[in-house]
ZAFI-577129 format. One record per atom (N, C-alpha, C): x negated, y, z. Coordinates in steps of 0.02 Angstrom, whole numbers, padded with zeros to 5 digits, always signed. Layout:
BEGIN
XYZ/...
//
This chain:
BEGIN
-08445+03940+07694/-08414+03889+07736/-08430+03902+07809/-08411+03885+07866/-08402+03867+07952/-08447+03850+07955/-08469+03843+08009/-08534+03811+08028/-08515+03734+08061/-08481+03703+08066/-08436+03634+08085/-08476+03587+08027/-08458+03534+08061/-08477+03466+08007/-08421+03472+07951/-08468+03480+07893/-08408+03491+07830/-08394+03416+07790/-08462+03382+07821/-08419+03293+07780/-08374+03280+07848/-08355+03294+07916/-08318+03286+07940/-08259+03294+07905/-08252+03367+07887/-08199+03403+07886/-08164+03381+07821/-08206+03356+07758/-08193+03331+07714/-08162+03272+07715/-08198+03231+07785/-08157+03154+07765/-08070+03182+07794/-08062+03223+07839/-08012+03228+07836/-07945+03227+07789/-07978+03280+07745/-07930+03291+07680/-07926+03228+07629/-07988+03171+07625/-07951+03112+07606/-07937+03068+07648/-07939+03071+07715/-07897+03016+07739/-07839+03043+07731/-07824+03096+07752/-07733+03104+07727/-07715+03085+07655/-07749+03105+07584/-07728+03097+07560/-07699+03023+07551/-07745+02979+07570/-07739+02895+07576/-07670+02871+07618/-07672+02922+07658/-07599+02907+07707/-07539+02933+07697/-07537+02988+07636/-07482+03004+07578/-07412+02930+07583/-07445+02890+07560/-07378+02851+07546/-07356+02815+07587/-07400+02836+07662/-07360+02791+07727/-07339+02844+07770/-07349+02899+07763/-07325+02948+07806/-07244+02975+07774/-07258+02955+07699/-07203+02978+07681/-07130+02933+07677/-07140+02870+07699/-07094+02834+07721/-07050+02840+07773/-07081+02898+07827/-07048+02904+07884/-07009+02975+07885/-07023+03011+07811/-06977+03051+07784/-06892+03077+07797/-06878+03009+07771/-06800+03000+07805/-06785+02989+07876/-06813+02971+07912/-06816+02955+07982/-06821+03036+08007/-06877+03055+08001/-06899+03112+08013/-06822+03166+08009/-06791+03169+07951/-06746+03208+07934/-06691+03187+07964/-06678+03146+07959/-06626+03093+08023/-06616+03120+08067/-06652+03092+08105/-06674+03117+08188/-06681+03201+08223/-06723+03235+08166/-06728+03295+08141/-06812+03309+08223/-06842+03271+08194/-06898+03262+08225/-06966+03204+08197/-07017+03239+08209/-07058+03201+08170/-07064+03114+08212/-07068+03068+08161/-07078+03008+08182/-07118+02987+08233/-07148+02954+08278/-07212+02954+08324/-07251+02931+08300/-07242+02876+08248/-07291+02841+08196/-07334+02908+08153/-07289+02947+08128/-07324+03010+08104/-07376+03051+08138/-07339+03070+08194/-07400+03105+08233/-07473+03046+08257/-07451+02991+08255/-07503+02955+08276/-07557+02953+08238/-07512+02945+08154/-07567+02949+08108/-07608+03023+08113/-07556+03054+08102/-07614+03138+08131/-07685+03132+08164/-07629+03085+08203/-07719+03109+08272/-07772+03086+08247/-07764+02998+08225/-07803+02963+08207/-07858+03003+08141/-07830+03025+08098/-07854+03078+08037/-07888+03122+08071/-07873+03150+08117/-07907+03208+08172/-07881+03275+08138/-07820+03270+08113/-07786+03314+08090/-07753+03366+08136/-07758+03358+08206/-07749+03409+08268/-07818+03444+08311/-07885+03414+08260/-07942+03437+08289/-07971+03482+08228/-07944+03490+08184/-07962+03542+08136/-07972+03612+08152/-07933+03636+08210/-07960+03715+08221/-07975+03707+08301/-07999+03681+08325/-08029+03664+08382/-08100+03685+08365/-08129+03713+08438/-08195+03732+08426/-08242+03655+08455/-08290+03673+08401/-08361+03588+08403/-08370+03600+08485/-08381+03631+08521/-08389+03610+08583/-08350+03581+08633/-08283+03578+08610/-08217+03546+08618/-08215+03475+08610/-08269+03474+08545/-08241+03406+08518/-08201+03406+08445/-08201+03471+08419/-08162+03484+08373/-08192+03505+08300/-08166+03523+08242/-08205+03531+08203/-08219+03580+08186/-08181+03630+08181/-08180+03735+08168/-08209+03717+08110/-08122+03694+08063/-08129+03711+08005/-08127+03756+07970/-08121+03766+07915/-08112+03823+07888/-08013+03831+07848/-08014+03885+07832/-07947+03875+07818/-07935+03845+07745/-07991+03851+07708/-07970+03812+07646/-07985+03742+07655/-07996+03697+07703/-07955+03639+07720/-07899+03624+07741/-07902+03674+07774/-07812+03670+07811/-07771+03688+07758/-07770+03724+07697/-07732+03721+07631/-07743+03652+07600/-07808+03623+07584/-07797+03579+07545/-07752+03517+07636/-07788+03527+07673/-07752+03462+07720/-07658+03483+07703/-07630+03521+07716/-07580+03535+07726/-07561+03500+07654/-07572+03532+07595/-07546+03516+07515/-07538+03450+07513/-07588+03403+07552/-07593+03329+07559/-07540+03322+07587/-07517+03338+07652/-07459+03308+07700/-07395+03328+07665/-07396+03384+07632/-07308+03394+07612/-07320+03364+07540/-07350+03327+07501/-07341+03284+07470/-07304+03224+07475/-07289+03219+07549/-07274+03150+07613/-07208+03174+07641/-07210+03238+07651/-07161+03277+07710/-07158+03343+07714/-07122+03391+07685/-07158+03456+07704/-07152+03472+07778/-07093+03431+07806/-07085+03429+07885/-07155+03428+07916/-07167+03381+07884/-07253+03343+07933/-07311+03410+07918/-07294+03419+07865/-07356+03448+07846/-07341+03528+07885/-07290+03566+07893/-07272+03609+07909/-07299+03602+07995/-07261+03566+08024/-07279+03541+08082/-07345+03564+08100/-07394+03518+08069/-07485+03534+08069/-07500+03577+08102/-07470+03629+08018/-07495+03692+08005/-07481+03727+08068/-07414+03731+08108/-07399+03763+08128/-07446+03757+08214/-07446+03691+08241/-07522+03658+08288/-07583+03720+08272/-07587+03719+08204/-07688+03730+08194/-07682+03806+08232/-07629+03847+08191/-07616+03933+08231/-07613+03953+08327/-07585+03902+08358/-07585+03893+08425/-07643+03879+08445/-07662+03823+08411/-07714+03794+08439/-07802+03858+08443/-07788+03872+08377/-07853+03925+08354/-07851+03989+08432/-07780+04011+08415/-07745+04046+08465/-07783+04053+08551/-07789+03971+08564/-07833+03944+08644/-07879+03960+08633/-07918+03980+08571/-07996+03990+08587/-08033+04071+08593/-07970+04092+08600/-07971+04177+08632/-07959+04183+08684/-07952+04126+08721/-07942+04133+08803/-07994+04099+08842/-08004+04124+08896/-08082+04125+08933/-08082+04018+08952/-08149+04004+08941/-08183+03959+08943/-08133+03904+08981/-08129+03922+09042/-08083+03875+09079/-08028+03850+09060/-08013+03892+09026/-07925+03891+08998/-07931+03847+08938/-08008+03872+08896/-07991+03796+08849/-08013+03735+08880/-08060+03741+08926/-08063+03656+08948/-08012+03629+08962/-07946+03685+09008/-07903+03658+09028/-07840+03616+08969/-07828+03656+08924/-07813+03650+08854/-07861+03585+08797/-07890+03599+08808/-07915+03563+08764/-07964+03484+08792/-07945+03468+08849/-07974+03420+08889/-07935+03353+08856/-07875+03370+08834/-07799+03298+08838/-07833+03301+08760/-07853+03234+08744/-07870+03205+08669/-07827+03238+08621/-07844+03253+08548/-07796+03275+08515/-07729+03313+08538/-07749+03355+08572/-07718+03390+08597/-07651+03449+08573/-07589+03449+08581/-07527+03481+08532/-07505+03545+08548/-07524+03614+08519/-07484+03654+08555/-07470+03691+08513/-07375+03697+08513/-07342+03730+08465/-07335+03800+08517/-07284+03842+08490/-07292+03942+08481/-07261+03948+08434/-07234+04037+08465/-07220+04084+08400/-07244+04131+08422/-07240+04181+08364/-07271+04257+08403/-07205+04287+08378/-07144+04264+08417/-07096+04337+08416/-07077+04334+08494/-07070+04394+08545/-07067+04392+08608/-06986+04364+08626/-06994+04337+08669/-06924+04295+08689/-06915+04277+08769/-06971+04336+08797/-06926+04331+08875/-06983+04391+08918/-06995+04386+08987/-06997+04435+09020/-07068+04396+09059/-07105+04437+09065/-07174+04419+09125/-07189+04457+09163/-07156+04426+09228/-07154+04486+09289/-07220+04482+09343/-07254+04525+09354/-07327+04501+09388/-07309+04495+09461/-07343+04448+09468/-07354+04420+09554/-07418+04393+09563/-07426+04398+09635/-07480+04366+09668/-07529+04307+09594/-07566+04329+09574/-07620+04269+09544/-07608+04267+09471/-07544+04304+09448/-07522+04304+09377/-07482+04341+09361/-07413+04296+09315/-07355+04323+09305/-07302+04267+09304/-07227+04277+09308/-07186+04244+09335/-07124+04238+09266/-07162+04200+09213/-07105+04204+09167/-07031+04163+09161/-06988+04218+09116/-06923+04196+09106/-06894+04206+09013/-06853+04168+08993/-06842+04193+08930/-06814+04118+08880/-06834+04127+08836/-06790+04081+08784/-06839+04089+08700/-06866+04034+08681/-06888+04055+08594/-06874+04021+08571/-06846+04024+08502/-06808+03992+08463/-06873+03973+08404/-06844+03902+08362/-06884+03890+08292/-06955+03876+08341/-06962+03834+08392/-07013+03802+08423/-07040+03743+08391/-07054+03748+08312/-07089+03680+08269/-07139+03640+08348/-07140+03571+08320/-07166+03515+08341/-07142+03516+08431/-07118+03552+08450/-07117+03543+08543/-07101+03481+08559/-07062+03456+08530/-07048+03383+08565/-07114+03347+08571/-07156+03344+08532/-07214+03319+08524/-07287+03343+08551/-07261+03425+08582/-07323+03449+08620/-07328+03432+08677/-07385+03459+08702/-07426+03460+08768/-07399+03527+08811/-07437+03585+08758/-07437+03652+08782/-07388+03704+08735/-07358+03782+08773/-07336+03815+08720/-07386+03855+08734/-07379+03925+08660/-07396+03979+08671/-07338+04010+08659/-07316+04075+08706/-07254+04121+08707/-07283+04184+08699/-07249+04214+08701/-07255+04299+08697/-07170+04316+08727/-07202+04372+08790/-07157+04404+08819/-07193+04467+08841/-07145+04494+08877/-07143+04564+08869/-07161+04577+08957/-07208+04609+08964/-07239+04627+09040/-07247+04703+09055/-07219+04718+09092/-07207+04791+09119/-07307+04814+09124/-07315+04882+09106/-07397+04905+09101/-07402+04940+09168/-07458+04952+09193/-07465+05014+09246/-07448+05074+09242/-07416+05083+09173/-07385+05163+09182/-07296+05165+09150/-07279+05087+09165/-07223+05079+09172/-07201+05039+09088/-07234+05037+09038/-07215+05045+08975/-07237+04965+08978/-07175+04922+08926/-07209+04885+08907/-07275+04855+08869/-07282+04789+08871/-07335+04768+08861/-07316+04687+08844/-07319+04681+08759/-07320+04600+08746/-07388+04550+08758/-07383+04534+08798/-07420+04480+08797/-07410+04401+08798/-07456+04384+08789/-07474+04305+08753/-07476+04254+08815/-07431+04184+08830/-07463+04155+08864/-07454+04097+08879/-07504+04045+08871/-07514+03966+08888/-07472+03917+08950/-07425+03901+08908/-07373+03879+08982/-07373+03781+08944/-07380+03738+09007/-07361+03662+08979/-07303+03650+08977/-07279+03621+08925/-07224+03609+08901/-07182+03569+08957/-07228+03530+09004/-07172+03516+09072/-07144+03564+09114/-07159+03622+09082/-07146+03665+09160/-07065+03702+09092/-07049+03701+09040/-07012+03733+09008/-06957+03660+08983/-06894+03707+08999/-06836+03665+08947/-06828+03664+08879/-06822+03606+08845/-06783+03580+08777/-06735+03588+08753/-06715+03647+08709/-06644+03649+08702/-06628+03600+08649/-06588+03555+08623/-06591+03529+08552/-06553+03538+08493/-06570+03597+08486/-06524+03623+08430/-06545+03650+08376/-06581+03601+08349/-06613+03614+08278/-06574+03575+08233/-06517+03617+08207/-06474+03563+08164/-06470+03615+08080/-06500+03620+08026/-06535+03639+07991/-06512+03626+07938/-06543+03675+07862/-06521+03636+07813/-06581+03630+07781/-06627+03626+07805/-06710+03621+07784/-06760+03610+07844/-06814+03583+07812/-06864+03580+07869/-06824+03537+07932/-06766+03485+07918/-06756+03465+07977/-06813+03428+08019/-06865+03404+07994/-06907+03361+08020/-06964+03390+08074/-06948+03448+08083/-07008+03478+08115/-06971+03491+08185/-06914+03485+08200/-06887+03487+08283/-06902+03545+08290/-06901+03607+08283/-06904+03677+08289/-06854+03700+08348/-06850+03670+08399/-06793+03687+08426/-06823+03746+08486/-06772+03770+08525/-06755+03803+08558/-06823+03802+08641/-06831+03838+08675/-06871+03800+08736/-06856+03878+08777/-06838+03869+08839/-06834+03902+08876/-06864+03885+08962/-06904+03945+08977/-06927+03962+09043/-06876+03970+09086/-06876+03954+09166/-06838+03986+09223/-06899+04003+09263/-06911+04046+09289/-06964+04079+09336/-07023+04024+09330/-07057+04025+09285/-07122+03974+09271/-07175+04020+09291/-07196+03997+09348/-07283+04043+09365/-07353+04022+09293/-07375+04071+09294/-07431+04074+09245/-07492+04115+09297/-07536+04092+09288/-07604+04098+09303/-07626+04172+09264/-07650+04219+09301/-07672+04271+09271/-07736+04259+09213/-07778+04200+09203/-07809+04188+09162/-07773+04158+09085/-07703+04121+09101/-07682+04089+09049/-07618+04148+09026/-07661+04213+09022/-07623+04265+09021/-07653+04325+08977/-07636+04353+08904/-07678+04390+08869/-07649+04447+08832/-07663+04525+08809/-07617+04559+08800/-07601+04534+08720/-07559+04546+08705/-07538+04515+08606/-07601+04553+08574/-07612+04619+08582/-07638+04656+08530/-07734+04638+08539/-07743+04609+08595/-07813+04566+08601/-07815+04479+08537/-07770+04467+08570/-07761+04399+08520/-07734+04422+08426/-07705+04486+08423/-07685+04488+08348/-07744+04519+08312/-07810+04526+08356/-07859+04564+08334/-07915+04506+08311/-07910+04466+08345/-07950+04374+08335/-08022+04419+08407/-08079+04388+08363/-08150+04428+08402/-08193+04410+08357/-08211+04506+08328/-08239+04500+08280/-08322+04498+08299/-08359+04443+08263/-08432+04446+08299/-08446+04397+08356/-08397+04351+08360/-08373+04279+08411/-08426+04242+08365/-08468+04209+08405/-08522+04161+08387/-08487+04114+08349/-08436+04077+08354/-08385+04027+08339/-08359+04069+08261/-08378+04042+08213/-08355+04086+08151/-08284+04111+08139/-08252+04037+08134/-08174+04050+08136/-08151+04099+08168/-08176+04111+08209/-08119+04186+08249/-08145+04250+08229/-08188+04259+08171/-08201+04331+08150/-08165+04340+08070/-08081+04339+08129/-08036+04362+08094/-07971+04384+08104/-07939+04421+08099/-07860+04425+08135/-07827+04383+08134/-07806+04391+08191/-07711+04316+08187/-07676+04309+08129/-07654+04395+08117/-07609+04395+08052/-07645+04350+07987/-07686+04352+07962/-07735+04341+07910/-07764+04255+07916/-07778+04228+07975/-07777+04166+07997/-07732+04123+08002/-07661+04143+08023/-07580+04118+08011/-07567+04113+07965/-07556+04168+07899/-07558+04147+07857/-07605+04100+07798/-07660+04102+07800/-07708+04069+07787/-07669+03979+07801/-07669+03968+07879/-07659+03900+07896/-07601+03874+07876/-07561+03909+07857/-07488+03892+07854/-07455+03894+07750/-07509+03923+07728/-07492+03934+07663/-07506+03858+07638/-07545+03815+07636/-07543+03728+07570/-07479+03704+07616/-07430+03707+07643/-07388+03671+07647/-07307+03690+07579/-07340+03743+07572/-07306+03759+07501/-07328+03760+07458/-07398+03739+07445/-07426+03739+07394/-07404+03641+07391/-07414+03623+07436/-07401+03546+07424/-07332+03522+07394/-07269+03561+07436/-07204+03549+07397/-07188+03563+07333/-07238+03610+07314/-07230+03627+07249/-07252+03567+07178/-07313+03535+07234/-07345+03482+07214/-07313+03407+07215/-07260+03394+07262/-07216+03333+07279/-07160+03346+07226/-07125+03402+07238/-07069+03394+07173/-07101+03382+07112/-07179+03422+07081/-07194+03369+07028/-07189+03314+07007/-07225+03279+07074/-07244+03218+07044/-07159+03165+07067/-07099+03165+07095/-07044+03150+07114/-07004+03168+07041/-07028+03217+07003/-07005+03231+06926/-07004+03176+06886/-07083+03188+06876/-07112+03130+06829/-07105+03058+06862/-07095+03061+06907/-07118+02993+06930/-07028+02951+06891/-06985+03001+06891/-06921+02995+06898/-06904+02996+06796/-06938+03027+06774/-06930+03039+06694/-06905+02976+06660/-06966+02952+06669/-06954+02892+06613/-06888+02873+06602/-06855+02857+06653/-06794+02825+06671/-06724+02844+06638/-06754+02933+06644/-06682+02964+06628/-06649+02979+06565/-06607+02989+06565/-06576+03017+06497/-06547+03098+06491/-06513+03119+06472/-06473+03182+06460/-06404+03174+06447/-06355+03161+06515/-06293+03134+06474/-06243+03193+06451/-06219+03159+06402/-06174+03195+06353/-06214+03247+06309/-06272+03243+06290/-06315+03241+06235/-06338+03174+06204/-06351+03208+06139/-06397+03141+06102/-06463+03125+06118/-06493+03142+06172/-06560+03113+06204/-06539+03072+06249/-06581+03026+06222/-06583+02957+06251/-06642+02951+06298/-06674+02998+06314/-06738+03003+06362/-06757+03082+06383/-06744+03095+06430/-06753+03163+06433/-06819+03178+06411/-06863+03129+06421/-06946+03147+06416/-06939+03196+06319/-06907+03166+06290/-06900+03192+06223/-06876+03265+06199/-06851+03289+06258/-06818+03328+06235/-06853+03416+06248/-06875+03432+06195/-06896+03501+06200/-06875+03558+06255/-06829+03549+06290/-06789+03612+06357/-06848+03587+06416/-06858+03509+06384/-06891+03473+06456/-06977+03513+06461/-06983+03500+06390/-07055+03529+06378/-07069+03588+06415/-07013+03642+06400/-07025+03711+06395/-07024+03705+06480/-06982+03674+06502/-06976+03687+06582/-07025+03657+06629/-07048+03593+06610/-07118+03585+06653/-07157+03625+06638/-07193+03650+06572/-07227+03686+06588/-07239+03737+06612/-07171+03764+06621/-07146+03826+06669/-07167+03820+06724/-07149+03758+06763/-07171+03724+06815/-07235+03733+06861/-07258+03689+06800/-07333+03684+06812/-07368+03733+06808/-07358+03801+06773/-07396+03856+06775/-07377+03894+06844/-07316+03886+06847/-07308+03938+06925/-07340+03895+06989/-07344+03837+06973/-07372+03789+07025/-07457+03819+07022/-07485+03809+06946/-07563+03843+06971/-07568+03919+06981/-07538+03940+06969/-07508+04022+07014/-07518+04039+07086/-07468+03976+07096/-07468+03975+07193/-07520+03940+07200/-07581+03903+07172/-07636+03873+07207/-07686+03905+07206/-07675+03980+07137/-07735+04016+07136/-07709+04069+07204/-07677+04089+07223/-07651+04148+07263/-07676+04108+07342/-07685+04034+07334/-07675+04005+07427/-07734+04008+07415/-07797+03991+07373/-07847+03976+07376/-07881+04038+07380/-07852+04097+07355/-07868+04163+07367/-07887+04198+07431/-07825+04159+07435/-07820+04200+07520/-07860+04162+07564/-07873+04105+07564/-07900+04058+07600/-07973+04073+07601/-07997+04102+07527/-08061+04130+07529/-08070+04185+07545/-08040+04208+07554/-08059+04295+07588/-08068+04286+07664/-08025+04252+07672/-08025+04216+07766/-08075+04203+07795/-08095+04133+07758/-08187+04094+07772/-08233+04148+07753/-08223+04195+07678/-08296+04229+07681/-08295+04290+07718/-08253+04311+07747/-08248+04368+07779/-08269+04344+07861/-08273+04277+07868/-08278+04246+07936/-08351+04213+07946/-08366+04200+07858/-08465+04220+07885/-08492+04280+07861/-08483+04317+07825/-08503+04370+07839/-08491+04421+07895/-08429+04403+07890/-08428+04440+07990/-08400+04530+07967/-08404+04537+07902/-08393+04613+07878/-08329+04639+07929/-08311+04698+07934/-08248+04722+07964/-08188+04719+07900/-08135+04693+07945/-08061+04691+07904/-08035+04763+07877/-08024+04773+07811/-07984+04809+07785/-07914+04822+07818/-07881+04899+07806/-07807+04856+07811/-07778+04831+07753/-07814+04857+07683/-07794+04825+07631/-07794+04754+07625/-07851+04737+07662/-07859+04659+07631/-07826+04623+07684/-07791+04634+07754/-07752+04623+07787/-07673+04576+07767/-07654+04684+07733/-07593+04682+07673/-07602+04631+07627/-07641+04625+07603/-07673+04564+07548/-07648+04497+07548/-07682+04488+07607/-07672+04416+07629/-07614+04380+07639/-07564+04466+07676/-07500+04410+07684/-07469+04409+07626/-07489+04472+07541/-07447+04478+07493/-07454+04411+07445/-07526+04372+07473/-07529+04307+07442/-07504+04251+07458/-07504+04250+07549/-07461+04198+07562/-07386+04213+07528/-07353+04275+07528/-07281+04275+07504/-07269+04237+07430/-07318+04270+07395/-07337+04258+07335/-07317+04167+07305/-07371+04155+07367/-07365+04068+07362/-07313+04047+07371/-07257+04069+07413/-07191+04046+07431/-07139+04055+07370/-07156+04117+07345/-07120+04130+07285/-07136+04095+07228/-07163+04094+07223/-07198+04048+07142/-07187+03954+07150/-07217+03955+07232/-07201+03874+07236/-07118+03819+07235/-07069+03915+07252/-06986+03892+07262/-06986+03893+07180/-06983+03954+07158/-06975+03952+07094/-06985+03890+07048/-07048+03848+07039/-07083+03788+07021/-07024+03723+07038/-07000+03732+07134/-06965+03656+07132/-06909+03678+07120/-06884+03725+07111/-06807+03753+07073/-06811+03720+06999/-06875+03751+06975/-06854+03719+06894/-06859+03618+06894/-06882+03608+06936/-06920+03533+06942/-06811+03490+06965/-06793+03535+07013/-06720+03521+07044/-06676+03527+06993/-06671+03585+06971/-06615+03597+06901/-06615+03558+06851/-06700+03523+06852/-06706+03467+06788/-06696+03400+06809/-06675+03414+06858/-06665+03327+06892/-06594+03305+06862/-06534+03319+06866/-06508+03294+06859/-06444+03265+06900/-06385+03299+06881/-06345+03259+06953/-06354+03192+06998/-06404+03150+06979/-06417+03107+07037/-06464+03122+07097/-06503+03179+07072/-06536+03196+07127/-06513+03226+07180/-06428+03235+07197/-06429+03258+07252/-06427+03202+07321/-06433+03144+07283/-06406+03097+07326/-06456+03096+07374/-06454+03066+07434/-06492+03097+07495/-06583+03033+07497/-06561+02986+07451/-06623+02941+07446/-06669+02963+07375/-06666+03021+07350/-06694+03072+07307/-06752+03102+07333/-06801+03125+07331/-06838+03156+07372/-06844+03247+07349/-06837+03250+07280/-06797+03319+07257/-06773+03367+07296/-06717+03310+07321/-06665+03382+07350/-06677+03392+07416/-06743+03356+07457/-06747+03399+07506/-06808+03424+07520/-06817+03433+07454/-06891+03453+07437/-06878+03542+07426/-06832+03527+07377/-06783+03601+07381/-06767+03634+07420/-06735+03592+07481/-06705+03622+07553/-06763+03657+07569/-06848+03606+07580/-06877+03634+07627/-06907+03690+07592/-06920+03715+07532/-06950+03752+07507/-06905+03836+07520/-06841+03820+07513/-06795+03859+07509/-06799+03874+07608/-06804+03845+07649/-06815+03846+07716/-06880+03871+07728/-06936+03869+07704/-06996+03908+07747/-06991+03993+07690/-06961+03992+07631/-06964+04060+07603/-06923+04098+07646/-06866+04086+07683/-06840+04119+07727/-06860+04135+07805/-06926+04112+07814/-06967+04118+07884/-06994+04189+07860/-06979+04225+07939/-07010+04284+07936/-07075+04308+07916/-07116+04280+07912/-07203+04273+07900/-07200+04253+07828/-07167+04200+07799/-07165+04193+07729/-07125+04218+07673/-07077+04281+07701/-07039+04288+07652/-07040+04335+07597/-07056+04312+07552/-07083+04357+07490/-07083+04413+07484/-07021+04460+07497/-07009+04513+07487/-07028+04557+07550/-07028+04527+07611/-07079+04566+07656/-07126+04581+07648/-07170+04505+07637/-07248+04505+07611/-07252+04564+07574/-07227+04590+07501/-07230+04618+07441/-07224+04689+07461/-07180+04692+07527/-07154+04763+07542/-07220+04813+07586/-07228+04758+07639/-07291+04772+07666/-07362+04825+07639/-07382+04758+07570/-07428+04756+07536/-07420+04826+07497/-07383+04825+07470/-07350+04892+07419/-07346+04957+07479/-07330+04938+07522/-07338+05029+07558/-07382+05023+07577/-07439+04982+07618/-07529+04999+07595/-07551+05025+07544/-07538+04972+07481/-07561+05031+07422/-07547+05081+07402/-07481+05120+07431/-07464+05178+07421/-07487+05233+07463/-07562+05211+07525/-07581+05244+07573/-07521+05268+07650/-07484+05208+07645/-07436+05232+07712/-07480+05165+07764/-07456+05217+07818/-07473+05137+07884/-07429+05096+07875/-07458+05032+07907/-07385+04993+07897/-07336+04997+07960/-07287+04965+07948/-07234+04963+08016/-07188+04919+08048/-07278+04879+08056/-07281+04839+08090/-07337+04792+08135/-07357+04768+08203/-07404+04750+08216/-07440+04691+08188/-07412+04638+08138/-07401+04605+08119/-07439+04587+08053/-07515+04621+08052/-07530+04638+07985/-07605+04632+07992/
//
């Protein structure tokens, strides 16, 4: 385990669970609007569910990542919007604590503090006097409406002319909102659009990508003796382990009731196809919880022991997060197909349980067959090809 207060970190994971059936009321709203509720994020803070990868001298807890699986599994029990959301905070946030001292006070001074990111480059950092002078556009910006700060990645000319991606901390007042997150999943997370016009950046709130995708191995602070790649996925994997977990219990919760029409079952619960298919279910469901919990442990123990990263166990990590995405769609597919034509109706919680599951397997970082492709030409002794690993 971290060196952080771990009954801290613990009450976390049951106060959310306790807040399961009020967070998940704002579900529809959330999808509505196609933005998380403010009541939601409020509850967040209150949980201290945005101080989970914050370093203790912050004020924060530097959890480990197998809370942030079980926290996450809790919230998309509620929302996978919400819970996705989180996840996607804890990676940015971890992100600030590779940048020099000032930069997190500056960052991390505003209470519960929000800062969404991606790591795909989406504009230009031209150096001037004291920094650089960015411009550009990133798309799939989860939670911005609701942040403080971004993290971007753009592309900065080197001293011998060649580019150079780097990483960098801009406040969300100084960047535009595009609003065009109109979706057929995950609407709840506001993923939208945000674009720079000549935004000055501070040469400190300024870092090259391949410093930050490396973490710092041997950082007094445990959590960061580990790569980005391997930490991203880590933080971001129980939000599919949780949907996998909500269409369960939205099944059963839903059974009793039903029938099989135009068969002679008068209760679906009776009927042997039903048998064979939950348990289908439920086994690919503990599939994807052994694969998150996998990975989640290789993360934390590789982050107190401090050992050096494989590239195998790199490859690993993301072939488990894929893993989890695959096994957990698979699970609310059979949980959806057994529902029943009323579940498409939009006060169902099923069918957009489906959407969202079917929506994060198609995110570049989670999509199975990358993950798998990756992993598989490691074990076949090729480099990979990609920085991303």
């Amino acid at each position: 385990m971290l060196t952080a207060d771990v009954p801290a970190r613990q009450d976390v994971v049951r106060r959310v669970a306790d807040l399961v059936p009020t967070l998940g009321r704002h579900a529809g709203w959330a999808e509505e609007h196609r933005r998380l509720h403010n009541e939601q994020i409020e509850a967040l803070a209150a949980a201290g569910v945005f101080r989970l990868r914050i370093p203790a001298r912050h004020g924060g807890y530097e959890a480990d990542t197998t809370t942030l699986v079980d926290v996450a599994a809790e919230l998309a029990r509620a929302d996978g919007s919400l819970a996705w959301t989180a996840s996607v905070y804890w990676i940015p946030s971890w992100m600030v604590g590779l940048f020099p001292e000032p930069v997190q006070q500056e960052v991390f001074d505003t209470p519960d503090v929000r800062v969404c990111g991606t790591l795909s480059p989406g504009g230009t950092a031209s150096p001037v006097d004291g920094g650089v002078r960015v411009n550009g556009r990133w798309r799939f910006i989860t939670g911005a409406h609701h942040s403080h700060w971004q993290e971007i990645i753009a592309i900065q000319p080197g001293p011998d002319g060649q580019p150079i991606p780097v990483v960098a901390l801009v406040p969300l007042s100084d960047l535009h909102l595009v609003d065009d997150w109109h979706t057929s999943g995950m609407r709840g997370t506001g993923s939208v659009t945000t674009i720079a016009e000549d935004v000055f950046v501070p040469a400190e709130r300024v870092l090259p990508l391949p410093v930050v995708l490396s973490g710092a191995a041997g950082a007094d602070v445990t959590m960061y003796r580990a790569p980005l790649l391997p930490v991203a996925s880590a933080s971001s994997v129980g939000t599919v382990l949780g949907l996998a977990r909500a269409a369960r219990e939205t099944f059963f919760e839903r059974l009793p009731h039903r029938k099989i029409t135009y068969t002679g079952y008068d209760s679906q619960r009776e009927a042997p196809v039903t048998h064979l298919k939950v348990a289908e279910a439920a086994l690919r469901a503990d599939q994807a919880d052994f694969h998150a919990h996998r990975l989640a442990g290789l993360v934390d123990g590789k982050c107190v022991d401090g050992t050096p990263w494989t590239l195998l166990e790199r490859a690993q990590a993301r072939a488990d997060l894929g893993e989890v995405c695959r096994l957990a769609r698979e699970a609310v597919d059979i949980y959806a197909r057994a529902s029943g034509g009323s579940s498409i109706y939009s006060d169902v919680p099923i069918q957009r349980i489906a959407r969202d599951v079917q929506a994060v397997n198609m995110h570049a970082l989670m999509h199975p067959d990358t993950n798998a492709e990756l992993y598989g030409r490691v074990l076949c002794g090729l480099e990979p090809n990609t920085l991303y690993v």
